[in-house]
One Martini backbone bead per residue (centre of mass of N, CA, C, O) as a GRO file, in nm:
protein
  235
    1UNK     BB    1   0.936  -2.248   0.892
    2UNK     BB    2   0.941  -2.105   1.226
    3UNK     BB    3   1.102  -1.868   1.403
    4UNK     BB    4   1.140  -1.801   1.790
    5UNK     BB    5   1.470  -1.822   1.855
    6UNK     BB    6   1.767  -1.774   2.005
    7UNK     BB    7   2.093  -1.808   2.152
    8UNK     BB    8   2.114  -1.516   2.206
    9UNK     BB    9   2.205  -1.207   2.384
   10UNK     BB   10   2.123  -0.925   2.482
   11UNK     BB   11   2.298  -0.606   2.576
   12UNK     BB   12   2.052  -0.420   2.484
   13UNK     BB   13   1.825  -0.191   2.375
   14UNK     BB   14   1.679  -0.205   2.026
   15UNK     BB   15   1.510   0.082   1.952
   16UNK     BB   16   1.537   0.047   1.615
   17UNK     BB   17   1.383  -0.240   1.611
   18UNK     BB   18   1.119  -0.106   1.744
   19UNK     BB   19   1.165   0.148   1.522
   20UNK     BB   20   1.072  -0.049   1.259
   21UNK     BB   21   0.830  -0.225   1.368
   22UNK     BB   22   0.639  -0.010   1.426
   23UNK     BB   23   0.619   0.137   1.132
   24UNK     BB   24   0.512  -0.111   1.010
   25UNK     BB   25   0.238  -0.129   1.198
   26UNK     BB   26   0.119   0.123   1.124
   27UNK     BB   27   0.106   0.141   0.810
   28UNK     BB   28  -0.081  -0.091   0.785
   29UNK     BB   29  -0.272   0.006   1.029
   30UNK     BB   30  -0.357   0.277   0.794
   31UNK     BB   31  -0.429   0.121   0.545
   32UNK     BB   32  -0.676  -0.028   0.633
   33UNK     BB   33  -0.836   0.276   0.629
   34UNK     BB   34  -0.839   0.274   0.358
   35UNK     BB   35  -0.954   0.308   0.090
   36UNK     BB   36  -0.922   0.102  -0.196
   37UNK     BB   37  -0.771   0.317  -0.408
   38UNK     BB   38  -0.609   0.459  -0.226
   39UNK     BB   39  -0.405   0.202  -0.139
   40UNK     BB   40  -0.320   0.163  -0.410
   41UNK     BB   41  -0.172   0.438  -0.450
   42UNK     BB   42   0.007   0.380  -0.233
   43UNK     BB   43   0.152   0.171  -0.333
   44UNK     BB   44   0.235   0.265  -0.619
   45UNK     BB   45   0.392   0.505  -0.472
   46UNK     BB   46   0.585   0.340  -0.241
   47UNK     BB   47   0.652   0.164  -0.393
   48UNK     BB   48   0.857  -0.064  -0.583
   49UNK     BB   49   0.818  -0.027  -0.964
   50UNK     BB   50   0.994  -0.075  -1.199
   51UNK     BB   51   0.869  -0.015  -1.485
   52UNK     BB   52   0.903   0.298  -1.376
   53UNK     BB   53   1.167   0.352  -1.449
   54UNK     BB   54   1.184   0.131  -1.739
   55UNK     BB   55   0.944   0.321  -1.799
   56UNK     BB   56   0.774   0.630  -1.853
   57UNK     BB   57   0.502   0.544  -2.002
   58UNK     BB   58   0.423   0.438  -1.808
   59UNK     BB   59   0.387   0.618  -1.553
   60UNK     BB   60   0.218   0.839  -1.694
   61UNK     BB   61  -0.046   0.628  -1.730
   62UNK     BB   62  -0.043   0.576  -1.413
   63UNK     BB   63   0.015   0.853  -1.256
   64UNK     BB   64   0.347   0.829  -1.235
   65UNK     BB   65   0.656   0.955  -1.130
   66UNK     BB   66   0.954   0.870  -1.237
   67UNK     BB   67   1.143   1.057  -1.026
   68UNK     BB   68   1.045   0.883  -0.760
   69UNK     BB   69   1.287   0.754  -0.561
   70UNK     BB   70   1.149   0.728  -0.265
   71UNK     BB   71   1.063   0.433  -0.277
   72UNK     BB   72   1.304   0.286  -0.214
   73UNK     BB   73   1.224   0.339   0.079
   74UNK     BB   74   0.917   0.327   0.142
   75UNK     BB   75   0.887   0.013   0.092
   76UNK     BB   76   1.028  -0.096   0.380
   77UNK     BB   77   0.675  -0.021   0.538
   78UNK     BB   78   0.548  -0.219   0.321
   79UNK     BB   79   0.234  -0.448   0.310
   80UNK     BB   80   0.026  -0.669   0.196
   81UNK     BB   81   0.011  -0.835   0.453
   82UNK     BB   82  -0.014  -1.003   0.751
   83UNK     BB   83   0.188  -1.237   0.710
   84UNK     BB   84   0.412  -1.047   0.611
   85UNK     BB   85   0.466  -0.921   0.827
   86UNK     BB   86   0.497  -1.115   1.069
   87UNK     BB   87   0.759  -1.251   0.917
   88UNK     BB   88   0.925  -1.004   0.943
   89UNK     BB   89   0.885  -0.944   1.255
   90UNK     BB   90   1.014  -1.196   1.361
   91UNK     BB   91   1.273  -1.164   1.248
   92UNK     BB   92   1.373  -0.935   1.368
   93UNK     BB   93   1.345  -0.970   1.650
   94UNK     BB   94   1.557  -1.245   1.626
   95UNK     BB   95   1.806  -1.091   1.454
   96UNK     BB   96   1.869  -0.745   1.486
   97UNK     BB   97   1.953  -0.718   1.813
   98UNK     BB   98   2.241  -0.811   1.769
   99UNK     BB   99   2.331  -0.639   1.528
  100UNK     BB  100   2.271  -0.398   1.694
  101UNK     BB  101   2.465  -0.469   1.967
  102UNK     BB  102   2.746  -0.454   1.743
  103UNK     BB  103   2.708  -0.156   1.618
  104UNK     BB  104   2.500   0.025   1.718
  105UNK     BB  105   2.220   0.238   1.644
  106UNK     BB  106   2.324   0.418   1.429
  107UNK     BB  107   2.472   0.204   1.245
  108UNK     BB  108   2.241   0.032   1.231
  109UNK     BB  109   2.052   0.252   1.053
  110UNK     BB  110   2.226   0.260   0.798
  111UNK     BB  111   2.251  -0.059   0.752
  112UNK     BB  112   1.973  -0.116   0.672
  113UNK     BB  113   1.908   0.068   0.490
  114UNK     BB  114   2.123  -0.004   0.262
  115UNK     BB  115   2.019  -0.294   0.236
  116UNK     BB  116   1.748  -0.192   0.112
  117UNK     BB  117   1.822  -0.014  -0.113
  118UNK     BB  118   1.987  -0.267  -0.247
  119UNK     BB  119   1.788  -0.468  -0.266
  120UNK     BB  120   1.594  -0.276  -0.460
  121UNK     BB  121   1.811  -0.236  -0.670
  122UNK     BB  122   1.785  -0.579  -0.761
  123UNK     BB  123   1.540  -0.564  -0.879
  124UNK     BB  124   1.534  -0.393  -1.065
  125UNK     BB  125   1.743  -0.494  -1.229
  126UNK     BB  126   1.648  -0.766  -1.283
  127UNK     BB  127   1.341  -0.660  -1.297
  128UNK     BB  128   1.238  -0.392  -1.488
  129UNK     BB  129   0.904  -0.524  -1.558
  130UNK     BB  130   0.791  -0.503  -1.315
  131UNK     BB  131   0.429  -0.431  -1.240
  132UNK     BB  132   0.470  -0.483  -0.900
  133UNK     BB  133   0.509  -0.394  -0.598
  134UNK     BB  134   0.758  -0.334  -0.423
  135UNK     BB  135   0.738  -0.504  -0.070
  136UNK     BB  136   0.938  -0.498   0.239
  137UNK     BB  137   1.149  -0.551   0.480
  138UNK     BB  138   1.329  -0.819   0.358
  139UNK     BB  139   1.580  -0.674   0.206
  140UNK     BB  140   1.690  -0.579   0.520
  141UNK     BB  141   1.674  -0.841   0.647
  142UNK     BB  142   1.863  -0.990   0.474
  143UNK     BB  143   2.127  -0.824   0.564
  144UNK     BB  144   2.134  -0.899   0.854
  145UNK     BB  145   2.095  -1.224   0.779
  146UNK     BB  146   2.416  -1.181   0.691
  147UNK     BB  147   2.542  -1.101   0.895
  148UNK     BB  148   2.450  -1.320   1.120
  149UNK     BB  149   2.606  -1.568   0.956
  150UNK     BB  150   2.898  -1.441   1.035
  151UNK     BB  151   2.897  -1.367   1.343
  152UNK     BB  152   2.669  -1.644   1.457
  153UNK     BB  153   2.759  -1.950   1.352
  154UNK     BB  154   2.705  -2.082   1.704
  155UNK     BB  155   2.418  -2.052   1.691
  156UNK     BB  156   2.043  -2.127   1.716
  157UNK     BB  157   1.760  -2.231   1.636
  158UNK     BB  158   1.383  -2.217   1.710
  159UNK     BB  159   1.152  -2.408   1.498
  160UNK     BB  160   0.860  -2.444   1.357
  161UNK     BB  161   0.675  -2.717   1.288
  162UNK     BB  162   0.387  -2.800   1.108
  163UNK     BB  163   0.182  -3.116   1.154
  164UNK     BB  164  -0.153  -3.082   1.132
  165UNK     BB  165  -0.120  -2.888   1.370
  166UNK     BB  166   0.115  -2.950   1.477
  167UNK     BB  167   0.386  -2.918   1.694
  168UNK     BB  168   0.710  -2.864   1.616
  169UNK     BB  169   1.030  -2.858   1.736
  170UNK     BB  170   1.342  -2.717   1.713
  171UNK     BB  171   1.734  -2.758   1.665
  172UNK     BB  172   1.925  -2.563   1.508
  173UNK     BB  173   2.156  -2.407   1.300
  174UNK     BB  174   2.152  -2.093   1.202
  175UNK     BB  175   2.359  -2.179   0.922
  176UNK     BB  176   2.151  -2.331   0.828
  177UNK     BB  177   1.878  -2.208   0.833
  178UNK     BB  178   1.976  -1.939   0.660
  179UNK     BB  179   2.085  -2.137   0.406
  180UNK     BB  180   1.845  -2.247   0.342
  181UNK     BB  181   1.692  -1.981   0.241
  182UNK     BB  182   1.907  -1.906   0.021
  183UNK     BB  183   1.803  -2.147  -0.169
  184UNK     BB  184   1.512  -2.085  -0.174
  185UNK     BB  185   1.616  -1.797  -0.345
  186UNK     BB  186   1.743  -1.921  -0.542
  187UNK     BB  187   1.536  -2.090  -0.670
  188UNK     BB  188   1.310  -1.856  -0.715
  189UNK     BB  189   1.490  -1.738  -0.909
  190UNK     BB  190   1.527  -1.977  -1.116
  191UNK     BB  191   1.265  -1.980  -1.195
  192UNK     BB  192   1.168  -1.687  -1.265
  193UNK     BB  193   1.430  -1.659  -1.516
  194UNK     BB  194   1.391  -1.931  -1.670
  195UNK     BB  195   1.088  -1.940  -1.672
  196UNK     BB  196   0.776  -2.003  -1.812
  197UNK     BB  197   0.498  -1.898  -1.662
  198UNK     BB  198   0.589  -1.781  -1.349
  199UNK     BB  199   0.502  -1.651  -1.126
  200UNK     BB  200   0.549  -1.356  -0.920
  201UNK     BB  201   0.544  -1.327  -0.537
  202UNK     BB  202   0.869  -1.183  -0.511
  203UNK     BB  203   1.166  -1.048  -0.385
  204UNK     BB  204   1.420  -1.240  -0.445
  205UNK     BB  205   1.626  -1.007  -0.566
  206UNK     BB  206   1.615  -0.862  -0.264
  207UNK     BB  207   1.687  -1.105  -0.083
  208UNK     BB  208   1.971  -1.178  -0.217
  209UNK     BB  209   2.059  -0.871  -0.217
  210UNK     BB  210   2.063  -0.820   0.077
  211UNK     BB  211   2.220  -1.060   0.209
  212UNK     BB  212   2.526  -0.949   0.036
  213UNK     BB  213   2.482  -0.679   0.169
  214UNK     BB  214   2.533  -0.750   0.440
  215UNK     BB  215   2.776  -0.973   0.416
  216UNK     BB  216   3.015  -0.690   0.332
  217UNK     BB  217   2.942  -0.461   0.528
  218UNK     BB  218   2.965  -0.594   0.817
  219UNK     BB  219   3.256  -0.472   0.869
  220UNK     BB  220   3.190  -0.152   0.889
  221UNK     BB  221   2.992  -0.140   1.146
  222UNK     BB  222   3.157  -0.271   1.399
  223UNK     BB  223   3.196  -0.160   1.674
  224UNK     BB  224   3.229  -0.422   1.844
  225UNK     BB  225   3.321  -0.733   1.975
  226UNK     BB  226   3.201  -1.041   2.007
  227UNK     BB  227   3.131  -1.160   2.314
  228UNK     BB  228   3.143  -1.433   2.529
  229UNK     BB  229   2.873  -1.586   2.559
  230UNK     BB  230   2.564  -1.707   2.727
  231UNK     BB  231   2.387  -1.966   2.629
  232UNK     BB  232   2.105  -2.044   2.579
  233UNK     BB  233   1.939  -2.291   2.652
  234UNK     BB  234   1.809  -2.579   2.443
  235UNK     BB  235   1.561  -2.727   2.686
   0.00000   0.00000   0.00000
């Protein structure tokens, strides 16, 4: 299921959220152009390795300083690949704009932060001897799509989903496909922490660490409370 648009619409323009995707999508094409041994080093000096913090000793055998806490933060801006990519920046696209237009610029950049370094502060916490670098704005987004999912309950969301190539499209409420989410990374929690020998291919505990705390937070970031919308028409 891939979202394509919602029934919000935005009464600002959001250049928080398009300088954030702009920096995500430079850094991407940058790391692009890396020789590929430089690549993997950058990935690992900014990305976050948990077992990097609760290991020193792995740490200094891999050539990286345990004390270097600035991952928590740049690892928000990196991706493993173009679809990692991709699937972030359209949730960005159709979610954070209206998260924008409620904080204004300034409160959502804090929040949009630190829902991002809790959401890796939880990855870490539940998983410390993971030795795969935690990247990608996810838990960060995950964040804003806790605000959203209680900010606009009564929002749609039209989302694509393709059947042997074929496109088909829905009209679902907001709440529903959010909650649907949710329910995918507690499941993929509930898989990768009770489960023996299944690899970990995603930072789940980061997307539902962020997730709970952009739900909690985003109330104390509200600038003005949300207009009586004319919603975009789903026909």
């Amino acid at each position: 299921m891939i979202p394509i648009r919602d029934s919000i619409p935005c009464n600002i323009k959001p250049y928080v959220t398009w300088g954030i995707m702009a920096i995500c999508i430079a850094v991407y094409v940058a790391m692009l152009f890396m020789p590929d041994e430089m690549g993997q080093h950058f990935v690992y000096m900014y990305g976050m390795v948990p077992i990097r913090y609760s290991n020193p000793d792995w740490a200094y055998s891999f050539g990286l300083p345990p004390d270097y806490y600035l991952s928590f933060f740049t690892n928000m801006f990196l991706h493993g690949g173009f679809g990692h990519l991709l699937m972030n920046m359209v949730f960005l696209w159709i979610f954070a704009d209206n998260i924008e237009d409620l904080m204004g610029h300034k409160r959502f950049v804090v929040f949009y932060v630190l829902c991002g370094l809790l959401a890796t502060y939880a990855q870490w916490y539940f998983y410390p001897k993971m030795a795969v670098p935690v990247v990608g704005a996810s838990g960060a987004i995950a964040g804003v799509l806790g605000a959203y999912f209680f900010r606009f309950p009564q929002a749609t969301v039209v989302i694509l989903v393709p059947i042997l190539f074929y496109p088909l499209f829905f009209h679902v409420p907001a709440i529903a496909f959010l909650g649907f989410w949710v329910i995918i990374q507690i499941g993929d929690v509930f898989t990768a922490t009770f489960l023996d020998n299944v690899a970990v291919d995603s930072a789940w505990w980061a997307h539902l660490g962020g997730f709970v705390a952009g739900a909690l937070l985003h109330p104390f970031f509200i600038e003005k409370k949300p207009p009586e919308y004319q919603f975009q028409s789903d026909e």
